[in-house]
PDB file of N, CA, C and O in Angstrom:
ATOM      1  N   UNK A   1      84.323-209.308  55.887  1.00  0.00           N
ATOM      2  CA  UNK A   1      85.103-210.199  55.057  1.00  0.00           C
ATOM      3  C   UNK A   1      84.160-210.814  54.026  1.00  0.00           C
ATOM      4  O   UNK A   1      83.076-211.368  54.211  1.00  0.00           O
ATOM      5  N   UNK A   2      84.810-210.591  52.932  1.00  0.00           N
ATOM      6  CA  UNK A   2      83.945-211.233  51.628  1.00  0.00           C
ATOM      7  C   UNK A   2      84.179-213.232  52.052  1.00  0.00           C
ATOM      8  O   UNK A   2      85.031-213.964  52.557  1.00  0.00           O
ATOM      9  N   UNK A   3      82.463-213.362  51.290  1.00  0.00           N
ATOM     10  CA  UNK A   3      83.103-214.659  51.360  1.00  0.00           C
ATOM     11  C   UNK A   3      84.198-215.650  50.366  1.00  0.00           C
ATOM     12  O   UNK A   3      84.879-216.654  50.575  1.00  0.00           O
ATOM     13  N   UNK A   4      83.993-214.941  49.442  1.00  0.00           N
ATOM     14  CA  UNK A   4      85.454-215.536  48.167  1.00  0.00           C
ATOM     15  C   UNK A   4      86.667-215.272  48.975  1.00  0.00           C
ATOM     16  O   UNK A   4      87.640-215.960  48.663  1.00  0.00           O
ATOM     17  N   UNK A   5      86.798-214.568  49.784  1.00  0.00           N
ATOM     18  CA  UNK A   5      88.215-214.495  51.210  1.00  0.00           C
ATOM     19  C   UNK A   5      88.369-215.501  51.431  1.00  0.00           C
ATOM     20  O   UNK A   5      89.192-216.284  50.958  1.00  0.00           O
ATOM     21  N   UNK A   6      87.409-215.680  52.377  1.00  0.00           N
ATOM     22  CA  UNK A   6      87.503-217.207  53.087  1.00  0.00           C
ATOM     23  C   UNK A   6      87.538-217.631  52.897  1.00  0.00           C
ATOM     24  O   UNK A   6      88.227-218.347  53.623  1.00  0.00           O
ATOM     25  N   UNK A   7      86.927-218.511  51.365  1.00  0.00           N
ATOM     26  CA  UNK A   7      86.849-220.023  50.504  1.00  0.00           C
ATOM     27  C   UNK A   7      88.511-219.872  50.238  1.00  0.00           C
ATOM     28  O   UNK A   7      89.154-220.895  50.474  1.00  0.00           O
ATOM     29  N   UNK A   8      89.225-218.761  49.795  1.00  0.00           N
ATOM     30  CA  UNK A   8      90.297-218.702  49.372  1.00  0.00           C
ATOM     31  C   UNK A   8      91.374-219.213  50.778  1.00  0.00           C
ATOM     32  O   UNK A   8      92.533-219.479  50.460  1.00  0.00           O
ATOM     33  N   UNK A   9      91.042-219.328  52.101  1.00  0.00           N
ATOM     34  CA  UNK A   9      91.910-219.048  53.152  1.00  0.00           C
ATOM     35  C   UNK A   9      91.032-220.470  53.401  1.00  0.00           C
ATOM     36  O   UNK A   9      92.112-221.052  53.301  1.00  0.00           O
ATOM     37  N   UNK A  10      90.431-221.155  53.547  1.00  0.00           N
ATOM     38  CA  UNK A  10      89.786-222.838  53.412  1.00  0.00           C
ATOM     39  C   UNK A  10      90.386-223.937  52.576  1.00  0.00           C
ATOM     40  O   UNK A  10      90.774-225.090  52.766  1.00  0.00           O
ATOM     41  N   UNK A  11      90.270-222.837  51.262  1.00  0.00           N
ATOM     42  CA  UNK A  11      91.227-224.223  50.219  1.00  0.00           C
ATOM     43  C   UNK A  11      92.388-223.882  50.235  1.00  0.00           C
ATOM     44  O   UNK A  11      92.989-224.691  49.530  1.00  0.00           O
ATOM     45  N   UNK A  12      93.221-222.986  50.717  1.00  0.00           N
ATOM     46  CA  UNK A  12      94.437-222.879  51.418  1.00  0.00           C
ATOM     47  C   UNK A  12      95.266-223.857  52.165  1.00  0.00           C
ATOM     48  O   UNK A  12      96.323-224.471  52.015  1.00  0.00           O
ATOM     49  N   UNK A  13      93.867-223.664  53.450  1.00  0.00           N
ATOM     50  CA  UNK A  13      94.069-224.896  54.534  1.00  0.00           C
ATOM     51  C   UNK A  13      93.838-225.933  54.193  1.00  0.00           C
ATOM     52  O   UNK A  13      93.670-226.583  55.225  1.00  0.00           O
ATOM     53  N   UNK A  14      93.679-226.718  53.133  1.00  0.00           N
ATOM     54  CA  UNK A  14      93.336-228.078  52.933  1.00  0.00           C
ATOM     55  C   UNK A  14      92.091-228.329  53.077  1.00  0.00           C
ATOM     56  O   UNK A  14      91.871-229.370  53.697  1.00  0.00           O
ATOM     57  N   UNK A  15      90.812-227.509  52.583  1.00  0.00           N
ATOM     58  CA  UNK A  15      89.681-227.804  53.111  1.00  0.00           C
ATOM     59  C   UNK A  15      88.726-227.903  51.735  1.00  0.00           C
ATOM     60  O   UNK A  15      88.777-226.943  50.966  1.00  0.00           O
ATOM     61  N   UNK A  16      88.004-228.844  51.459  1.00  0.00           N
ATOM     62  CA  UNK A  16      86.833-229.495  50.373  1.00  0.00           C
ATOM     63  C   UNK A  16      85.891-229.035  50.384  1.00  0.00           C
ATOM     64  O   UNK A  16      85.445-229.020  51.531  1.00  0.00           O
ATOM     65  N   UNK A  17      84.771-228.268  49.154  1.00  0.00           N
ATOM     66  CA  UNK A  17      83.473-227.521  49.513  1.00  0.00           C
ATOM     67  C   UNK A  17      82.351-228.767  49.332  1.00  0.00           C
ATOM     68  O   UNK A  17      82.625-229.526  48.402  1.00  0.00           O
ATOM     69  N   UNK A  18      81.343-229.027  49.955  1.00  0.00           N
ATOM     70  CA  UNK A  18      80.182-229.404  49.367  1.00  0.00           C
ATOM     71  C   UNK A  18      79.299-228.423  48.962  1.00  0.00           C
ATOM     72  O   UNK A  18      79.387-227.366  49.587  1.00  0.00           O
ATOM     73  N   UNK A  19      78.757-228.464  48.387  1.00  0.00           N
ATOM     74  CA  UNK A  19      77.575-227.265  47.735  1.00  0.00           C
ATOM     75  C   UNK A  19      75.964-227.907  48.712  1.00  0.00           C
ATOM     76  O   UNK A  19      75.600-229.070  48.886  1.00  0.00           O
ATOM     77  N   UNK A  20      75.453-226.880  49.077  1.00  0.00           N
ATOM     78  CA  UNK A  20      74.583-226.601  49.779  1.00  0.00           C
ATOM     79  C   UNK A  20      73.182-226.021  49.349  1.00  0.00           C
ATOM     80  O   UNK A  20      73.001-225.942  48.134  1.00  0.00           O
ATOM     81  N   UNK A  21      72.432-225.712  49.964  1.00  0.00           N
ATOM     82  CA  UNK A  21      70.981-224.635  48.809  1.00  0.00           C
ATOM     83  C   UNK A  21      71.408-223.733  49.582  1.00  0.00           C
ATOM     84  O   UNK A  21      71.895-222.852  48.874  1.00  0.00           O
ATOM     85  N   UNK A  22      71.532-223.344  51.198  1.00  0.00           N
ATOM     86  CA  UNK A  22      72.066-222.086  51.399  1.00  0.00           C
ATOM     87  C   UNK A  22      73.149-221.906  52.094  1.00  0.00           C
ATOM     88  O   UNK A  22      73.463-220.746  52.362  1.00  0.00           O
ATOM     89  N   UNK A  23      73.871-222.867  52.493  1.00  0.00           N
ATOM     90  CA  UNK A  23      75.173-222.290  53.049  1.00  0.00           C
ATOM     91  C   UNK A  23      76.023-223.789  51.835  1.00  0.00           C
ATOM     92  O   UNK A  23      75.455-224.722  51.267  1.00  0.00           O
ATOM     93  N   UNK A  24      77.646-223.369  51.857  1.00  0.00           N
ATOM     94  CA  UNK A  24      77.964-224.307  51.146  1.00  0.00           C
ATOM     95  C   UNK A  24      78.741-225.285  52.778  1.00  0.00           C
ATOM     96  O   UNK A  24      78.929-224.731  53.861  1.00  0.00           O
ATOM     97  N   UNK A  25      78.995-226.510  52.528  1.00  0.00           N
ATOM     98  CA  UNK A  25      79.643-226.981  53.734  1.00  0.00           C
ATOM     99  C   UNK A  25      81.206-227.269  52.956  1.00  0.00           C
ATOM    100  O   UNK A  25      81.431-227.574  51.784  1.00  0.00           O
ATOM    101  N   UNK A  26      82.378-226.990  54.363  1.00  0.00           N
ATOM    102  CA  UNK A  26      83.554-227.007  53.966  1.00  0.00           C
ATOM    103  C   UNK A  26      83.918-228.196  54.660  1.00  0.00           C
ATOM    104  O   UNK A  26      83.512-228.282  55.820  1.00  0.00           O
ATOM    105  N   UNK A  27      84.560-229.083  54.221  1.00  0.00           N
ATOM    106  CA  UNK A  27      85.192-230.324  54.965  1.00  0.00           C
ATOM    107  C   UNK A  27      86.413-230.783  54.825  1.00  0.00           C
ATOM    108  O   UNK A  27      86.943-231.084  53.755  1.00  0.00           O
ATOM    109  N   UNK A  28      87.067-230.873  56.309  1.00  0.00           N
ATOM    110  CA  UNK A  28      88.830-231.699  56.255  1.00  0.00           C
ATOM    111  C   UNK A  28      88.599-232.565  57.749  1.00  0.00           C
ATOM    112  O   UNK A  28      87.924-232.381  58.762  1.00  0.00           O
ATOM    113  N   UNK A  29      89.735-233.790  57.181  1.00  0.00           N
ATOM    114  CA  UNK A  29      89.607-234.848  57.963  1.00  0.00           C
ATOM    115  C   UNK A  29      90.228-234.026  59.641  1.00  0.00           C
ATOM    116  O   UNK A  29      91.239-233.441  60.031  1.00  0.00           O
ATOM    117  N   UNK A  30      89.397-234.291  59.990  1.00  0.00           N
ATOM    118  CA  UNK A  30      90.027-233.895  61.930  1.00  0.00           C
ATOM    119  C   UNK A  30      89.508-232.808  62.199  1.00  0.00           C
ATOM    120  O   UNK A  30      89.842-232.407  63.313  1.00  0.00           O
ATOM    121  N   UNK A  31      88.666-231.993  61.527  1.00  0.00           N
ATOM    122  CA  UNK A  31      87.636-230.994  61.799  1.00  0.00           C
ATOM    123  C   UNK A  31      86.197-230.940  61.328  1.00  0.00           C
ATOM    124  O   UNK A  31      85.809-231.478  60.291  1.00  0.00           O
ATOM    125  N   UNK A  32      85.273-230.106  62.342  1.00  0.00           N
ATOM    126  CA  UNK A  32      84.115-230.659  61.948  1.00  0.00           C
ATOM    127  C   UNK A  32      83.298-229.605  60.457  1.00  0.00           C
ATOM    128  O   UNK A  32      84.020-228.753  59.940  1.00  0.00           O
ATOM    129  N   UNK A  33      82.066-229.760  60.002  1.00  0.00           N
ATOM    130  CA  UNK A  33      81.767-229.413  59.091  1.00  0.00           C
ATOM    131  C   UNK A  33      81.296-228.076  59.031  1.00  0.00           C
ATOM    132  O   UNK A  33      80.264-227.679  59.573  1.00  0.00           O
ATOM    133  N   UNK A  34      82.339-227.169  58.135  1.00  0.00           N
ATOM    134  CA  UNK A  34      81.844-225.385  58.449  1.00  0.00           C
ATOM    135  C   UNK A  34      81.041-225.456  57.395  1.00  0.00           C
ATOM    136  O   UNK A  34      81.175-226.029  56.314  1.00  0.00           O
ATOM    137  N   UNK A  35      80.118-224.751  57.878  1.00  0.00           N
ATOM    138  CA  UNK A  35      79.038-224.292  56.658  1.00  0.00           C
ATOM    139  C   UNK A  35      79.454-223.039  56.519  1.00  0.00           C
ATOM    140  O   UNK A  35      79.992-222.546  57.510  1.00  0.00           O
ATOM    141  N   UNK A  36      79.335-222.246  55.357  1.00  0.00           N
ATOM    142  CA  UNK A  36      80.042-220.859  55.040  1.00  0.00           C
ATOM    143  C   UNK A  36      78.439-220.420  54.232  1.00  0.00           C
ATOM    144  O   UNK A  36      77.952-221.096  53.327  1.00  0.00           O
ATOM    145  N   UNK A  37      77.918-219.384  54.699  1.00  0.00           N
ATOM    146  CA  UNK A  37      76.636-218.508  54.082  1.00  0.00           C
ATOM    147  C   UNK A  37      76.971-218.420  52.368  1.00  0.00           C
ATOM    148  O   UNK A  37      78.076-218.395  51.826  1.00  0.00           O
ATOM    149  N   UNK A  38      75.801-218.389  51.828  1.00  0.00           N
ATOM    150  CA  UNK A  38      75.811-218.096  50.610  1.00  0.00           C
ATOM    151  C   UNK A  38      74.860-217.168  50.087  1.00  0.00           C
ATOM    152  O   UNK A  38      73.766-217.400  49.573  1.00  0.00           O
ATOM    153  N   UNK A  39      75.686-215.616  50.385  1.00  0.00           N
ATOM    154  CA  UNK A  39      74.730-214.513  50.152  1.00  0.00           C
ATOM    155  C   UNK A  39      75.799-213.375  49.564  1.00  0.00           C
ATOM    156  O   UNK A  39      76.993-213.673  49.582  1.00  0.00           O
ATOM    157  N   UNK A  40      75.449-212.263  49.119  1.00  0.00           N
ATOM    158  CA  UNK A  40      75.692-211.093  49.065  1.00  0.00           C
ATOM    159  C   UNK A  40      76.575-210.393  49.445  1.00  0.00           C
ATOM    160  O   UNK A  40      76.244-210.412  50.631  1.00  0.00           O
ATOM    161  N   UNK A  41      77.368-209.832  49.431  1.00  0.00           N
ATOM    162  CA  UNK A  41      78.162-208.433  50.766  1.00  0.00           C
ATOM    163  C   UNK A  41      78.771-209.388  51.475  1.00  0.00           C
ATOM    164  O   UNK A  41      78.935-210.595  51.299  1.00  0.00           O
ATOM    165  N   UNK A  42      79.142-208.468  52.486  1.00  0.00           N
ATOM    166  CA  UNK A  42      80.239-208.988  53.667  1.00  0.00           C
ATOM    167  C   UNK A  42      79.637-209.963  54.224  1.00  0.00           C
ATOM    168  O   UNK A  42      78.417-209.893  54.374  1.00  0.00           O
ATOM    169  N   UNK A  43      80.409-211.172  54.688  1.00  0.00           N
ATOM    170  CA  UNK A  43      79.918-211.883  56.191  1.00  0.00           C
ATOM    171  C   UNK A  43      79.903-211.550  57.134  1.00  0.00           C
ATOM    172  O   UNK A  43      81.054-211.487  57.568  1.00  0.00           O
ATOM    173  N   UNK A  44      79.054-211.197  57.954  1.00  0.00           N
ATOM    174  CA  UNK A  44      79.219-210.425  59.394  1.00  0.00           C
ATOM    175  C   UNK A  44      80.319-211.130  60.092  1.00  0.00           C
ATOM    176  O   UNK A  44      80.540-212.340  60.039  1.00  0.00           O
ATOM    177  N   UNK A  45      81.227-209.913  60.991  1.00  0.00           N
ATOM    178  CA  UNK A  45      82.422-209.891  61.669  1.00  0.00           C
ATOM    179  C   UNK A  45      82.439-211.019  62.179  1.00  0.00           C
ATOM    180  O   UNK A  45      83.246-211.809  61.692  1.00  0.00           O
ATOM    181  N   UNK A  46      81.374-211.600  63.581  1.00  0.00           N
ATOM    182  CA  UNK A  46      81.794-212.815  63.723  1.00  0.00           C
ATOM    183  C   UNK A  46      81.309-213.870  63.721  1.00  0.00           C
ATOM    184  O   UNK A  46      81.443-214.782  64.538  1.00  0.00           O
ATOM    185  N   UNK A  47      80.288-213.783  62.149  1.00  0.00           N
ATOM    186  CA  UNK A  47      80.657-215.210  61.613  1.00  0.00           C
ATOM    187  C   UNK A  47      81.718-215.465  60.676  1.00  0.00           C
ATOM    188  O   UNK A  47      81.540-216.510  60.050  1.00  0.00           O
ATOM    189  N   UNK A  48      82.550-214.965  60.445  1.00  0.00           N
ATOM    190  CA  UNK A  48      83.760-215.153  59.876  1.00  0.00           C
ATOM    191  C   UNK A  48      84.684-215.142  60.659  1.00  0.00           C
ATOM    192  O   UNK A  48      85.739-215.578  60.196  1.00  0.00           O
ATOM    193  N   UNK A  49      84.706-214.601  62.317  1.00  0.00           N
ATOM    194  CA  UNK A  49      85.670-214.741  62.615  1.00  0.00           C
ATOM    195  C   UNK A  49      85.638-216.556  63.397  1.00  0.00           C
ATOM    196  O   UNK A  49      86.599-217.247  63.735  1.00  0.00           O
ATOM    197  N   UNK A  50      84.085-216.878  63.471  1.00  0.00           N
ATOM    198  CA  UNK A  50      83.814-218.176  64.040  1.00  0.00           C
ATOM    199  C   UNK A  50      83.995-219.181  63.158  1.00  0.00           C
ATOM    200  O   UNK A  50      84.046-220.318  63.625  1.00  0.00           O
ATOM    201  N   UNK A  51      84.174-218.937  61.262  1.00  0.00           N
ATOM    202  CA  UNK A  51      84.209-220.106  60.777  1.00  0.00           C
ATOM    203  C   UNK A  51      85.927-220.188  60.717  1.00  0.00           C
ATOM    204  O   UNK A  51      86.560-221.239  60.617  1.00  0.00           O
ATOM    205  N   UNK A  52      86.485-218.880  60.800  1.00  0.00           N
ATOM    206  CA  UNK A  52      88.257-219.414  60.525  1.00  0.00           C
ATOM    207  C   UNK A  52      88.906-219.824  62.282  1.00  0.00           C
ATOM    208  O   UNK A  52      90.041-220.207  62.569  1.00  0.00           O
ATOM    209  N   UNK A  53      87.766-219.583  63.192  1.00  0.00           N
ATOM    210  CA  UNK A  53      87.873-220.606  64.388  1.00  0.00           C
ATOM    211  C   UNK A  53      87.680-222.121  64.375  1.00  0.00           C
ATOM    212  O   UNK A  53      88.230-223.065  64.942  1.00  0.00           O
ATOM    213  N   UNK A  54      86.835-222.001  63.634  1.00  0.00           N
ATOM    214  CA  UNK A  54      86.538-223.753  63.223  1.00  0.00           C
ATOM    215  C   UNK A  54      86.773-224.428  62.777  1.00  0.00           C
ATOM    216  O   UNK A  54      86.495-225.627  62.737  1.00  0.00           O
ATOM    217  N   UNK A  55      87.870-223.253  61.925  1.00  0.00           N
ATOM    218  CA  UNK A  55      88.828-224.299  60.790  1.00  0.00           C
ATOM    219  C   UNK A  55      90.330-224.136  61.205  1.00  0.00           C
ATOM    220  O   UNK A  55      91.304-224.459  60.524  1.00  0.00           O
ATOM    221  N   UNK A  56      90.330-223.521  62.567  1.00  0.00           N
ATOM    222  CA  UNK A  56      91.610-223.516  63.008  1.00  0.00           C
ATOM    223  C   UNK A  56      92.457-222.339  62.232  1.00  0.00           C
ATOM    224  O   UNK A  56      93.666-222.494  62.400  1.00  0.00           O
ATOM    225  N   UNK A  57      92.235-221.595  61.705  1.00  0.00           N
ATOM    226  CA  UNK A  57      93.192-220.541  60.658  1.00  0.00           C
ATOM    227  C   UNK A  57      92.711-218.969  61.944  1.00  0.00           C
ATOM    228  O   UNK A  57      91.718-218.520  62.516  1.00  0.00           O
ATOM    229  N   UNK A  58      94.180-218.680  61.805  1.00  0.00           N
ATOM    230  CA  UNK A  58      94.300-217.658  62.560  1.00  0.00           C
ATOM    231  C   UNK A  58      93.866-216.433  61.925  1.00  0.00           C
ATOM    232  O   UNK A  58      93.929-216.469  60.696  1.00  0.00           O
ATOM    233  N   UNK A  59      93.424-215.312  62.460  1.00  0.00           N
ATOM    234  CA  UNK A  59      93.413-213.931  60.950  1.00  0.00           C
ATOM    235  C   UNK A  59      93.624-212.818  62.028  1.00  0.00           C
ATOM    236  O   UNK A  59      93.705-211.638  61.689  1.00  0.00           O
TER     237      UNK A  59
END
């Protein structure tokens, strides 16, 4: 999963970026703070499947 996916399926869910030097952090009130990688290519399988765990979004 690209990460422009996920930012897209984050600010979906109601979720705010902070900018980071290497991961950016995503934040909504009643969950805690996902940091999302800021690199290249795919996000490996499951860290993407652990940050849309953390943000509660099913896939």
């Amino acid at each position: 999963m690209k990460k422009s996916e996920i930012e897209k399926l984050l600010i979906k869910n109601g979720f705010e970026v902070k900018p980071g030097s290497r991961h950016d952090i995503w934040k909504k009130a009643g969950f805690p703070p996902i940091p999302v990688p800021r690199h290249k290519g795919d996000i490996p399988k499951g860290t993407a499947q652990r940050i849309l765990k953390d943000a509660g979004i099913k896939n």
